[in-house]
C-alpha positions in Angstrom: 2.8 25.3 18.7 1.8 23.0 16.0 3.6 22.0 12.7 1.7 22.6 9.9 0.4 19.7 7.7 2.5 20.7 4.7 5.5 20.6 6.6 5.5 16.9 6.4 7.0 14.4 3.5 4.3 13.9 0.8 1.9 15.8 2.4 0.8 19.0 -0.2 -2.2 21.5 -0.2 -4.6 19.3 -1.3 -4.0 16.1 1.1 -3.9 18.7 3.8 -7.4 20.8 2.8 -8.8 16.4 2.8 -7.2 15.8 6.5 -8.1 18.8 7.6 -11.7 18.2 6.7 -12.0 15.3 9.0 -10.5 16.7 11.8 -6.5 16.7 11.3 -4.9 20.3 11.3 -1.8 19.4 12.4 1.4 17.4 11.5 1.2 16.3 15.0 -2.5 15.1 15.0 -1.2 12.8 11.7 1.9 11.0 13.7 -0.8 10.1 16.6 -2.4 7.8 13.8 0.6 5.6 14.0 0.1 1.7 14.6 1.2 1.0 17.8 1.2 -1.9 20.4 -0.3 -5.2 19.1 -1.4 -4.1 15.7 2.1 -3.1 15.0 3.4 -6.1 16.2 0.7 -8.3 14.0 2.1 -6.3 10.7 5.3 -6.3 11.0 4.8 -10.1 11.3 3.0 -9.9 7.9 5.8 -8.3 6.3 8.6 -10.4 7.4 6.4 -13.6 6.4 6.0 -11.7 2.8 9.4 -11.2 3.0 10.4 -14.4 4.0 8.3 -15.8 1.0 9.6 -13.6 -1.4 11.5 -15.0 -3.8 13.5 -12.0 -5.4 16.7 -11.0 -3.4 16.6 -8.7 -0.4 18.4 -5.8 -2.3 15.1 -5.4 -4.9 13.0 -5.8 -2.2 15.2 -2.7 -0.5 15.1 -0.7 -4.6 11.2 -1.9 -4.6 10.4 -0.2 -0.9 12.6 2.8 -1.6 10.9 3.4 -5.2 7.6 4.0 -3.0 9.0 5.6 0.0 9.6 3.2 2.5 13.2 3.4 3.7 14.9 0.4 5.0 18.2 -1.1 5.8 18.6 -4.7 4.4 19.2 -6.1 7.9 15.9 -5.6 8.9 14.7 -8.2 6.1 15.9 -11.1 8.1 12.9 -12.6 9.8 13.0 -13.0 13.6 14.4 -16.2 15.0 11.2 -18.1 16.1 13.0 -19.9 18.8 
């Protein structure tokens, strides 16, 4: 059984009907896009440099992400150590 499109966050009718013309009919089929393995590993290094860089304290960075979506706890702003 598969979980229909609509079913998931920010998803309505019409991003559905545009998915499902190319190929994706299920919620399922859209998680399987997920970055993954090296690429995931290369943008996560983007953001924390971005962050990192950033001048504006963490928590507008945390308002700013959460005003488009993007939940995230604070403590996940620190950049790894690169030792």
């Amino acid at each position: 059984m598969t979980t229909p499109l609509t079913e998931t966050r920010n998803i309505g009718p019409a991003m559905a009907d545009a998915f499902s013309a190319v190929g994706l009919t299920s919620a399922e089929d859209v998680r399987a896009l997920d970055c993954q393995g090296p690429e995931k590993a290369t943008l996560r290094a983007k953001f924390d440099r971005l962050v990192a860089n950033h001048k504006a304290p963490a928590r507008e960075i945390v308002r700013a992400l959460d005003e488009v979506g993007v939940v995230i706890d604070v403590r996940q702003l620190t950049p790894p150590d690169p030792s």
